[in-house]
C-alpha positions in Angstrom: 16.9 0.8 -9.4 19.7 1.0 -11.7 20.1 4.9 -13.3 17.9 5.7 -11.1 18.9 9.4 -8.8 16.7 10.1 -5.8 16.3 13.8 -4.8 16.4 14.4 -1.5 17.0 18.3 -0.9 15.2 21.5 0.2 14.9 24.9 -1.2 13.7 27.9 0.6 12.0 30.5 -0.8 11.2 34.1 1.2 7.4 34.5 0.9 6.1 38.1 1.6 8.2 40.4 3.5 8.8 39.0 6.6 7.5 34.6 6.4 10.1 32.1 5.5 8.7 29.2 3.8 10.2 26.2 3.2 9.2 24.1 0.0 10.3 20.3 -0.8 11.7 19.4 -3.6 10.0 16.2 -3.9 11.7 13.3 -4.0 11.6 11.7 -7.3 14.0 9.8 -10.1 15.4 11.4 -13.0 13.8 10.9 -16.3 16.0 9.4 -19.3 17.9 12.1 -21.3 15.9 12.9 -24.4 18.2 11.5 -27.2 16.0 13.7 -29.9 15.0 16.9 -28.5 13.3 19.5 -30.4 16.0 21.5 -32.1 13.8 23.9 -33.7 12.1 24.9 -30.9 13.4 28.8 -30.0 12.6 29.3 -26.3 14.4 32.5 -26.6 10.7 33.5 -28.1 9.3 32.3 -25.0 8.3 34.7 -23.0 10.1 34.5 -19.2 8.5 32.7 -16.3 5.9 29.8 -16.2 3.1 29.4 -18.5 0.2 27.0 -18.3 -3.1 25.8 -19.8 -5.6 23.4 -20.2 -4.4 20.9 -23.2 -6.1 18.0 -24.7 -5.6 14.3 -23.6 -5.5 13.1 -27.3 -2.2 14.8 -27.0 1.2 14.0 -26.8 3.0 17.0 -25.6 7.0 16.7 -25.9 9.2 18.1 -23.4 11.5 19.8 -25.5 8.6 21.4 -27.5 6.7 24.8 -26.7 3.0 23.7 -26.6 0.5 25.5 -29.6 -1.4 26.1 -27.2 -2.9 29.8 -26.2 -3.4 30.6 -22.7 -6.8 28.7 -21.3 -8.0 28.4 -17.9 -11.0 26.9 -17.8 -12.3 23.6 -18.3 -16.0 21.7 -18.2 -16.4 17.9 -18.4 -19.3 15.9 -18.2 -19.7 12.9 -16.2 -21.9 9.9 -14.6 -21.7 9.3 -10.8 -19.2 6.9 -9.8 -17.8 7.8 -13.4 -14.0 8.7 -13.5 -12.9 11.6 -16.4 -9.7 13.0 -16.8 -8.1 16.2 -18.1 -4.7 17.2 -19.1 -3.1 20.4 -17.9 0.3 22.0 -19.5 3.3 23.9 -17.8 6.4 25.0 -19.8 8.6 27.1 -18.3 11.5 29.2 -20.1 13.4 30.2 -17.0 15.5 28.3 -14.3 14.0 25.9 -12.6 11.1 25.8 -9.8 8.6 24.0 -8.0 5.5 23.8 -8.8 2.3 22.6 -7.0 -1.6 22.3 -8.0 -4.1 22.7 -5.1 -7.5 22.2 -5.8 -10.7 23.7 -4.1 -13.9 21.7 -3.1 -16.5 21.9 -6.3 -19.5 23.8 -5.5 -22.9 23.4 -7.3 -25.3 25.7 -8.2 -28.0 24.1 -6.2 -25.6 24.6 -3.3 -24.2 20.8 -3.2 -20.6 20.2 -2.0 -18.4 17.6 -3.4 -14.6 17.8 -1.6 -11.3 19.1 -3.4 -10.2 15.1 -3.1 -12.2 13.9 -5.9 -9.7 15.5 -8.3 -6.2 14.7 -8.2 -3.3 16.1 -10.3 -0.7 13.5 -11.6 2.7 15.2 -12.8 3.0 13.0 -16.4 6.8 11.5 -17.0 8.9 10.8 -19.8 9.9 7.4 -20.6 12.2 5.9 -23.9 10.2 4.6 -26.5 10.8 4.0 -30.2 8.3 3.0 -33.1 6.2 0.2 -34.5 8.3 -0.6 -37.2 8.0 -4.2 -38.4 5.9 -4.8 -35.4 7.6 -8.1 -33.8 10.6 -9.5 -33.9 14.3 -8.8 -31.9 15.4 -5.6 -32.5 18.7 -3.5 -32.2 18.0 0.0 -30.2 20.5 1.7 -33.3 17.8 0.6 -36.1 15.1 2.7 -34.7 13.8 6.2 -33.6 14.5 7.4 -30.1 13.1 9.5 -27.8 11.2 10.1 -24.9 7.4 9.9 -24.4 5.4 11.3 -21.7 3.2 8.3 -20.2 4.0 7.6 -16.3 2.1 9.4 -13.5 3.6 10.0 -10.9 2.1 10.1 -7.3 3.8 13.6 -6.1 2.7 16.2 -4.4 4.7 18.7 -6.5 7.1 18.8 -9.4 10.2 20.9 -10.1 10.2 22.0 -13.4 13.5 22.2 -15.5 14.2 25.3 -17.3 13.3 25.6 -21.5 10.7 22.3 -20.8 7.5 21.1 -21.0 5.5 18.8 -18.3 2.1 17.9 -18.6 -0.3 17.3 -15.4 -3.0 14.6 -15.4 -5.8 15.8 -13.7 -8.4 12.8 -12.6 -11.8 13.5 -11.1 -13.6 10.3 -9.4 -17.0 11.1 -9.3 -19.1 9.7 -6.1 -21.8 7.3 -6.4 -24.0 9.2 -4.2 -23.3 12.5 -5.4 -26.0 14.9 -6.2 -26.7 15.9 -9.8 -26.1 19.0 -11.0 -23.6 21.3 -12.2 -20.1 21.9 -9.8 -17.1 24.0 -10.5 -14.0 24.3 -8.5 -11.2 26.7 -8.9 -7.5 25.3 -9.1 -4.4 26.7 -7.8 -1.3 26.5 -9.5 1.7 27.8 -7.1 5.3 27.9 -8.4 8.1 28.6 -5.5 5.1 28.5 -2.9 3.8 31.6 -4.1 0.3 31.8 -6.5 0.8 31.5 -9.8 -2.1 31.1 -11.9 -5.6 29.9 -11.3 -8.3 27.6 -13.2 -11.6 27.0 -13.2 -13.1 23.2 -13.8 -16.8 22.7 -14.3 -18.0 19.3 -14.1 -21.8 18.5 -15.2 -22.7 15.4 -13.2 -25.7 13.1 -14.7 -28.6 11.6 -12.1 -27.2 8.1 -14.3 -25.3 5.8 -12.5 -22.1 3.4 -13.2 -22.2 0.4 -11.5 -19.7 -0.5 -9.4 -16.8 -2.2 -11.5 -17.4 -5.4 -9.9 -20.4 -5.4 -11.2 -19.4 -4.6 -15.2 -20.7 -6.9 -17.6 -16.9 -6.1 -19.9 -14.7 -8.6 -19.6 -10.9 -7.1 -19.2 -7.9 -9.5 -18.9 -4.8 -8.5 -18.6 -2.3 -10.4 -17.9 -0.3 -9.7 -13.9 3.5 -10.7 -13.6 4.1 -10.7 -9.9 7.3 -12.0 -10.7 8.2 -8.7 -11.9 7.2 -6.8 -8.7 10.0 -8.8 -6.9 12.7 -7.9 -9.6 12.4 -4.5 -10.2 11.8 -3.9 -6.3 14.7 -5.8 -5.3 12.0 -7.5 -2.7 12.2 -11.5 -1.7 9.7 -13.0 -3.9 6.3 -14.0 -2.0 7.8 -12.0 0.9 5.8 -9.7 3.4 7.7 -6.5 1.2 6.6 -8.5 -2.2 2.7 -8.6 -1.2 2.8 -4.9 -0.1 4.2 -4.1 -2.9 1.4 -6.1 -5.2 -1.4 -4.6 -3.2 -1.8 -1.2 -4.8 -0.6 -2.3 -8.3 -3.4 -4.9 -8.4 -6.0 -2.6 -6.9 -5.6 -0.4 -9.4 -6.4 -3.1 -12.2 -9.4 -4.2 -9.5 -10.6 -0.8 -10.3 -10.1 -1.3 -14.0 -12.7 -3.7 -13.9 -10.5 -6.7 -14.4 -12.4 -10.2 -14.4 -9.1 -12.5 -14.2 -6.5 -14.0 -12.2 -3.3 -14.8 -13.9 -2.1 -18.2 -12.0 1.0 -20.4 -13.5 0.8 -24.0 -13.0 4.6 -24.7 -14.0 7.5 -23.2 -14.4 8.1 -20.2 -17.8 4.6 -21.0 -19.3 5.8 -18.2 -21.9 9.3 -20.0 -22.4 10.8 -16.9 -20.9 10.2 -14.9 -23.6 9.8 -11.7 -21.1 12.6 -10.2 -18.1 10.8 -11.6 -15.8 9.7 -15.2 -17.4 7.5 -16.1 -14.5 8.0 -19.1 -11.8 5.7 -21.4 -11.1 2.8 -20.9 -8.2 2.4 -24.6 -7.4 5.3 -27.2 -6.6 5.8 -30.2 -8.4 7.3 -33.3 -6.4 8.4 -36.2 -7.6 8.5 -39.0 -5.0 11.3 -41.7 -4.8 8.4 -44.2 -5.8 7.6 -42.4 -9.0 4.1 -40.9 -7.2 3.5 -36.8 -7.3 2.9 -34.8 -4.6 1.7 -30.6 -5.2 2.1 -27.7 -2.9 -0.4 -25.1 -3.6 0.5 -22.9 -0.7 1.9 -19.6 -2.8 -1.6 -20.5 -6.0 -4.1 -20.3 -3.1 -1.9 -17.3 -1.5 -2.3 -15.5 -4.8 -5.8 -16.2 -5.8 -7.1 -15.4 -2.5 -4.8 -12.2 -2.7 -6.1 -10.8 -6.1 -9.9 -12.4 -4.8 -9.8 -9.8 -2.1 -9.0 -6.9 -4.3 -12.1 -7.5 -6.4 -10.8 -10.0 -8.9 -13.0 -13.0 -8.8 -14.5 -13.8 -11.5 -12.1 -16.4 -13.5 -8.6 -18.3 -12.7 -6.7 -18.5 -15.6 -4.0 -21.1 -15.3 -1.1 -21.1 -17.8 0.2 -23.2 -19.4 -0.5 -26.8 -20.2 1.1 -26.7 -23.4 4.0 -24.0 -22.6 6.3 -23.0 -25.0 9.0 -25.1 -25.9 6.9 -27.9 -24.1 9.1 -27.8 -20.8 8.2 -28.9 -17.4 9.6 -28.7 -14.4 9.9 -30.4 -10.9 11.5 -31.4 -8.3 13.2 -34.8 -8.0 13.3 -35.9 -4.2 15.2 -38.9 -5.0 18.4 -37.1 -6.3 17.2 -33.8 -4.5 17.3 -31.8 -7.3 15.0 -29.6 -10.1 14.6 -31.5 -13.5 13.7 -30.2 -16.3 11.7 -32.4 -19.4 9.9 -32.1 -22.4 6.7 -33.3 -22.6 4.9 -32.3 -26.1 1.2 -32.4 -26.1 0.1 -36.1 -27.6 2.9 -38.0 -26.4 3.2 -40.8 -23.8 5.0 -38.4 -21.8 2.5 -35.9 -21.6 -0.2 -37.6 -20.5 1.6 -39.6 -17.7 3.0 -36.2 -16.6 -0.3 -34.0 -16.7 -3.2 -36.9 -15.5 -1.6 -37.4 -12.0 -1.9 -33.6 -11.8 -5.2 -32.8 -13.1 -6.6 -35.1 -11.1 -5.1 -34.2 -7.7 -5.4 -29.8 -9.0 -9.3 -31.0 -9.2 -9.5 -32.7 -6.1 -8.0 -29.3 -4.3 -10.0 -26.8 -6.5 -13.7 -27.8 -5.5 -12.1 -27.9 -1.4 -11.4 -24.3 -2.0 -14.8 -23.7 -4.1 -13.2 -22.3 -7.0 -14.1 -25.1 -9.8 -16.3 -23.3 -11.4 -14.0 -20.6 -11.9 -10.7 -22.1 -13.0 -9.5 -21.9 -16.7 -6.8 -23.9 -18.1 -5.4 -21.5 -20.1 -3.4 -21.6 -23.4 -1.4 -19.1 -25.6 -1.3 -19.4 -29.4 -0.7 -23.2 -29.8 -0.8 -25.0 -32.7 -3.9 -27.0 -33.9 -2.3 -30.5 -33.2 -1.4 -29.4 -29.6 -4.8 -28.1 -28.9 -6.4 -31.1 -30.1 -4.2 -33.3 -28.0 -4.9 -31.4 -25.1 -8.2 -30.7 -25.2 -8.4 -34.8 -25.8 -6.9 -35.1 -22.3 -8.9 -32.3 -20.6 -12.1 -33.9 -21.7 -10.9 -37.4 -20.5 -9.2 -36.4 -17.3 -10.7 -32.8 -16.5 -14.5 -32.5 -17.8 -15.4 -29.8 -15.0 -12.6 -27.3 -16.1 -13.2 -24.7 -18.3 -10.7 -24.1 -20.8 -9.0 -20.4 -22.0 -7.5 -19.5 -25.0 -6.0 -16.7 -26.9 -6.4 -18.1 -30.8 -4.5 -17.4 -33.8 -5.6 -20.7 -35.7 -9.1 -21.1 -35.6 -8.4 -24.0 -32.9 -12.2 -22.8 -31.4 -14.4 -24.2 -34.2 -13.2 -27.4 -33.4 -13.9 -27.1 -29.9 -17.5 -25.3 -29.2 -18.3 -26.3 -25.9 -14.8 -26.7 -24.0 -13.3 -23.4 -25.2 -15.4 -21.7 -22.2 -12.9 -18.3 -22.4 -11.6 -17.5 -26.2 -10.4 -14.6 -27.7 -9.3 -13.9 -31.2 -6.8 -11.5 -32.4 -7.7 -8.1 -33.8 -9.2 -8.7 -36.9 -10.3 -11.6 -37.0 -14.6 -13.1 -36.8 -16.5 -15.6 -34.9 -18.9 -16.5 -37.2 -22.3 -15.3 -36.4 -23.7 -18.6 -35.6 -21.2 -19.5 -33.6 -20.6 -16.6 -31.4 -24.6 -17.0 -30.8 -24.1 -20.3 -29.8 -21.5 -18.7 -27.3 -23.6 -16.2 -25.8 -26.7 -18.8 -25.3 -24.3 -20.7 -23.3 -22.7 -17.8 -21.5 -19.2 -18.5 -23.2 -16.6 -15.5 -22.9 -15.8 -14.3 -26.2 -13.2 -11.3 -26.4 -10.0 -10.3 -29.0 -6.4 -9.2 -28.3 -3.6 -7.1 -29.9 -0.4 -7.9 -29.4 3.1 -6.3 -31.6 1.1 -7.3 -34.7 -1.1 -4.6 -33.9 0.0 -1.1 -34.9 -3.5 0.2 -34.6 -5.0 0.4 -32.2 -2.6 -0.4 -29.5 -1.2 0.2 -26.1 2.6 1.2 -27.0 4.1 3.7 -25.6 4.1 5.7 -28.5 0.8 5.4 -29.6 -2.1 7.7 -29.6 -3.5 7.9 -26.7 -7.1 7.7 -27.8 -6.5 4.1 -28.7 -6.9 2.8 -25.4 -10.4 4.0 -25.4 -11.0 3.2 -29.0 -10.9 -0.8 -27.0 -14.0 -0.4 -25.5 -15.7 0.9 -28.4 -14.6 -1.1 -30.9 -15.4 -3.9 -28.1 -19.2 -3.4 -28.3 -19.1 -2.6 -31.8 -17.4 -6.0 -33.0 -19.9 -7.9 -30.5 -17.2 -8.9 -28.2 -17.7 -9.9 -24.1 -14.1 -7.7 -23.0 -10.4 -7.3 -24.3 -7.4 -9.2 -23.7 -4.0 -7.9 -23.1 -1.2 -9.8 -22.5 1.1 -7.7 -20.2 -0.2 -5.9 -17.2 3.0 -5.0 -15.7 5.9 -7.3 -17.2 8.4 -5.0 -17.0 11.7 -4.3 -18.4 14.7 -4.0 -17.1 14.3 0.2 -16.3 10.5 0.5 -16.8 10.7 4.2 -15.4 13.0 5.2 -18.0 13.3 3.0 -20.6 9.9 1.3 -22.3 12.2 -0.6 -25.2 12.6 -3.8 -25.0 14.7 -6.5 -27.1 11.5 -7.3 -28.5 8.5 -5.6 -30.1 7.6 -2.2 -29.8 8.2 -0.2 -27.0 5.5 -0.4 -24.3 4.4 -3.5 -25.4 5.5 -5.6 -21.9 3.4 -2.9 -19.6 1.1 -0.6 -19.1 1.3 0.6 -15.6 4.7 1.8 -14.1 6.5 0.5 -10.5 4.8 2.2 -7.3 1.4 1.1 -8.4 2.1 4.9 -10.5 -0.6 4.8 -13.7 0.1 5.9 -17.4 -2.1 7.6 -19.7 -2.4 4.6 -21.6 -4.4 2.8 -18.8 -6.2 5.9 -17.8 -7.8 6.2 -21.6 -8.4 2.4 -21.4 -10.2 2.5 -18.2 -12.2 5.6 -19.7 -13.1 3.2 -23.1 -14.0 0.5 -20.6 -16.5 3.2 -18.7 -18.1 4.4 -22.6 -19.0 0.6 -23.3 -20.7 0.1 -20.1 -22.6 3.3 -20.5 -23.5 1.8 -23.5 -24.2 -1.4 -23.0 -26.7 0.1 -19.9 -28.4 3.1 -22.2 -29.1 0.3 -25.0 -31.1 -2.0 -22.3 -33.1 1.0 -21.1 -33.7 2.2 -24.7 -34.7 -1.7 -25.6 -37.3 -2.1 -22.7 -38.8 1.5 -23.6 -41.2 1.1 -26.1 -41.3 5.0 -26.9 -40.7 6.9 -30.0 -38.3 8.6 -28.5 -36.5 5.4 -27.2 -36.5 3.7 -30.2 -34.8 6.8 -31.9 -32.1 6.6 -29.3 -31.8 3.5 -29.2 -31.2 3.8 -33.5 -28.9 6.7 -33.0 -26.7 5.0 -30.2 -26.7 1.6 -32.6 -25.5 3.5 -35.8 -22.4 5.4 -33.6 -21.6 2.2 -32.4 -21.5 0.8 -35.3 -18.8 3.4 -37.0 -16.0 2.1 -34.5 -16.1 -1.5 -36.5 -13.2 -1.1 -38.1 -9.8 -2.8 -38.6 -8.2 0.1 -39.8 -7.2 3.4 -38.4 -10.0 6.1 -39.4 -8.8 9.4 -41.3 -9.9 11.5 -38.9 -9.6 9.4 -35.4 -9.8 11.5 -32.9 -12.6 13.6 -34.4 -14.5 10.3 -34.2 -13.7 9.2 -30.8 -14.7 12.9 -29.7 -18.2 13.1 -31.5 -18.5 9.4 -30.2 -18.0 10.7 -26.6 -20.4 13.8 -27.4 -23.0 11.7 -28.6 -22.8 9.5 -25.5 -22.7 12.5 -23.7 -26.3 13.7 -25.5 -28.0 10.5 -25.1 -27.5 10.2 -21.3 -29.1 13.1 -20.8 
């Protein structure tokens, strides 16, 4: 990858008098120079050598700050089985540089349980460009904003060197088992700088006798949108090659694990008119025969479904776009041999002679793979008199297909029983009556943010409590699940650079080449995990016809009901915290 330096040296460090031990520097990429660093930070007050302790993960730490922090080295957490929670640990480091390492010990309970060192893992957290909301969409210059770097990527190594007069923060995740004992387990934590001990801390984890499903089985509806078209690009892979699905595997498992519902499929070429680096390709083949007839290869669509089925991912086909922006289609002309590209606006002639021949002959091949009843045709943002047009087609050509939308017009009122997947932007209702009608009818109804959105959102820059403020303010709005529209459409350098010619940084992705994670998805995955903890204490509390039910069931209600708001809260993290303790009580 362009800018990109690999690392590929030793160092060797004399441990006790007489052992010679070698330590790797791993090998790794160079962050982005910080084009703002901290110049009133005096590490000459610092005192020499390597400090570290536990920090928040509502926090941001920069890497040319020194952390407020004073020195702490112990942790507790609290946590359903098969419940993932995370912690943030901080290094800075005022001398020249050194390796450091964090090695954890199997967690012990006091009823004498073991759980293995494994279930935690310790994620060294990079720095990427980012810049600020500002006017929230539209093309931007890079000179007309704020830069510097963020810390956000996690990366999967199994040590870090640290740079003199710095800061690095360490992600620390601990994936509860399902069949885990309850009880209370600590486990100690080595950190080791050079090879040698460091500093040690201590993690207590309180694990509940509840029990998160399996994410498969999670009623909350997440889509977010995959580019595997990306994948290719920033790899430098053959697209759809043996490399290409290697490549895809962990990247997608990871949003599998998520809890994600949806399978982004494109039926034509640049559904989004290109709008992103990577503007997407087409995963079926349009042919146009000499005597005017179609013909449709659906060898890479089936590859992919069946792909993302196997991960997990099964539970809708969202096929984009029928109405693509700009209103171009593509195919390829057998006669002369070559692609052609049309226009074919939704309502005209045009349209329907180029979309019935296809809808017909996409049905015929969806019920021989069995996937009917979970196929979407899929739309972004059109315009009233498109969506009528082509919903007008769909009912006459289509019946049996679902239909998807992300709305900013209010199209859905016009369409109550074809719109089987909306979602609304942030903001915005369903009226009561109709999102009733919805749920009797087990219709998906869920809202997006986008670069409109400075709060809450997923940029780069913002707090990272707002991922997990989506879950809550999910159950609290009534809403099935969230919609995002970029999983992983990268920029040109996502490991250094989350700007992009458009919108605010970090708005194309939230998960980093390598299948690495960011905190960002982390904290959204966590919000995820509180609204199904919810939405599972609030059917026990309903069924249990107890006093002290119903005043659970109350209390859990009215917390819920504080996180339905539209505009940033005074104090926000306070709330998310006493929204996470009261969970936390009520489990119990």
């Amino acid at each position: 990858m362009k800018n990109v330096l690999l690392l590929a040296v030793f160092f060797v460090f004399l441990l006790g008098c007489s052992t010679n031990t070698k330590v790797e520097r791993p090998q790794t990429y160079a962050e982005a120079l910080d084009p703002a660093p901290d110049t009133l930070a005096n590490w000459n007050d610092v005192k020499a050598g390597l400090h570290a302790s536990i920090g928040s993960i509502d926090s941001r730490y920069e890497k040319s700050s020194i952390p407020n922090l004073a020195s702490e080295s112990a942790w507790s957490g609290f946590a359903w089985r098969n419940e993932v929670i995370s912690a943030q640990l901080v290094l800075w480091n005022n001398e020249s540089a050194g390796i450091v390492e964090c090695q954890f010990a199997d967690f012990k309970s006091t009823d004498g349980n073991t759980l293995p060192a494994e279930i935690a893992q310790a994620r060294y957290v990079r720095y990427v460009l980012t810049d600020e909301f500002g006017p929230g969409c539209g093309y931007r210059k890079p000179e007309d904003f704020i830069a510097r770097i963020s810390p956000d990527a996690l990366d999967l190594l199994p040590a870090f060197e640290m740079e003199a007069q710095s800061t690095r923060p360490v992600w620390l995740t601990f994936d509860i088992p399902a069949d885990a004992a309850p009880g209370t387990y600590t486990s100690t934590m080595q950190l080791k700088l050079n090879g040698k001990k460091h500093s040690q801390f201590t993690f207590t984890i309180e694990i509940s006798d509840r029990l998160l499903p399996e994410t498969s089985e999670w009623k909350f509806h997440l889509d977010l949108w995959q580019n595997p078209y990306a994948v290719a690009r920033v790899h430098k892979v053959e697209l759809w090659s043996e490399a290409h699905w290697d490549l895809l595997k962990p990247l997608m498992k990871m949003l599998a694990d998520a809890g994600q519902k949806v399978i982004t499929a494109t039926l034509n070429n640049r559904p989004w008119g290109g709008q992103t680096e990577d503007a997407f390709g087409s995963m079926i083949a349009w042919n146009k025969q000499a005597d005017g007839s179609w013909t449709y290869d659906y060898s890479i669509f089936d590859q992919w479904v069946q792909f993302m089925m196997d991960l997990g991912i099964d539970k809708q086909i969202s096929c984009y776009s029928m109405v693509p922006w700009g209103n171009e289609l593509y195919y390829y002309d057998v006669a002369s041999g070559e692609e052609v590209k049309m226009v074919a606006k939704a309502g005209t002639k045009e349209f329907e002679e180029v979309w019935t021949p296809f809808l017909k002959d996409f049905l015929n091949h969806l019920e021989q793979k069995g996937w009917m009843d979970i196929t979407c045709m899929s739309m972004d943002e059109r315009s009233p008199a498109e969506m009528s047009a082509t919903m007008k087609l769909l009912k006459e050509q289509a019946p049996e297909l679902g239909v998807g939308f992300a709305d900013n017009h209010r199209n859905y009122q016009k369409f109550p029983d074809q719109l089987t997947d909306l979602s609304i932007a942030f903001g915005a209702e369903i009226e009561p009556e109709i999102r009733q009608y919805r749920k009797d009818r087990g219709y998906i109804s869920t809202w997006y943010v986008c670069c409109t959105d400075k709060f809450p959102n997923v940029f780069t820059f913002s707090e990272p409590a707002e991922a997990a403020f989506v879950g809550w303010y999910t159950l609290a709005a009534d809403f099935d699940g969230f919609l995002r529209w970029a999983y992983n459409s990268w920029v040109k350098d996502p490991l250094l650079d989350s700007r992009f010619r458009a919108w605010p940084a970090g708005d194309t992705y939230i998960v980093y080449p390598d299948a690495r994670s960011s905190i960002r998805f982390e904290r959204l995955r966590e919000g995820i995990q509180d609204a199904e903890k919810i939405r599972l204490l609030r059917e026990e509390f309903q069924d249990d016809s107890s006093a002290e039910s119903k005043d659970k069931l109350r209390r859990l209600n009215e917390l819920v009901a504080r996180f339905n708001v539209t505009q940033k809260p005074a104090h926000f993290n306070e709330l998310m915290n006493e929204g996470k303790q009261t969970l936390k009580d009520l489990s119990k």
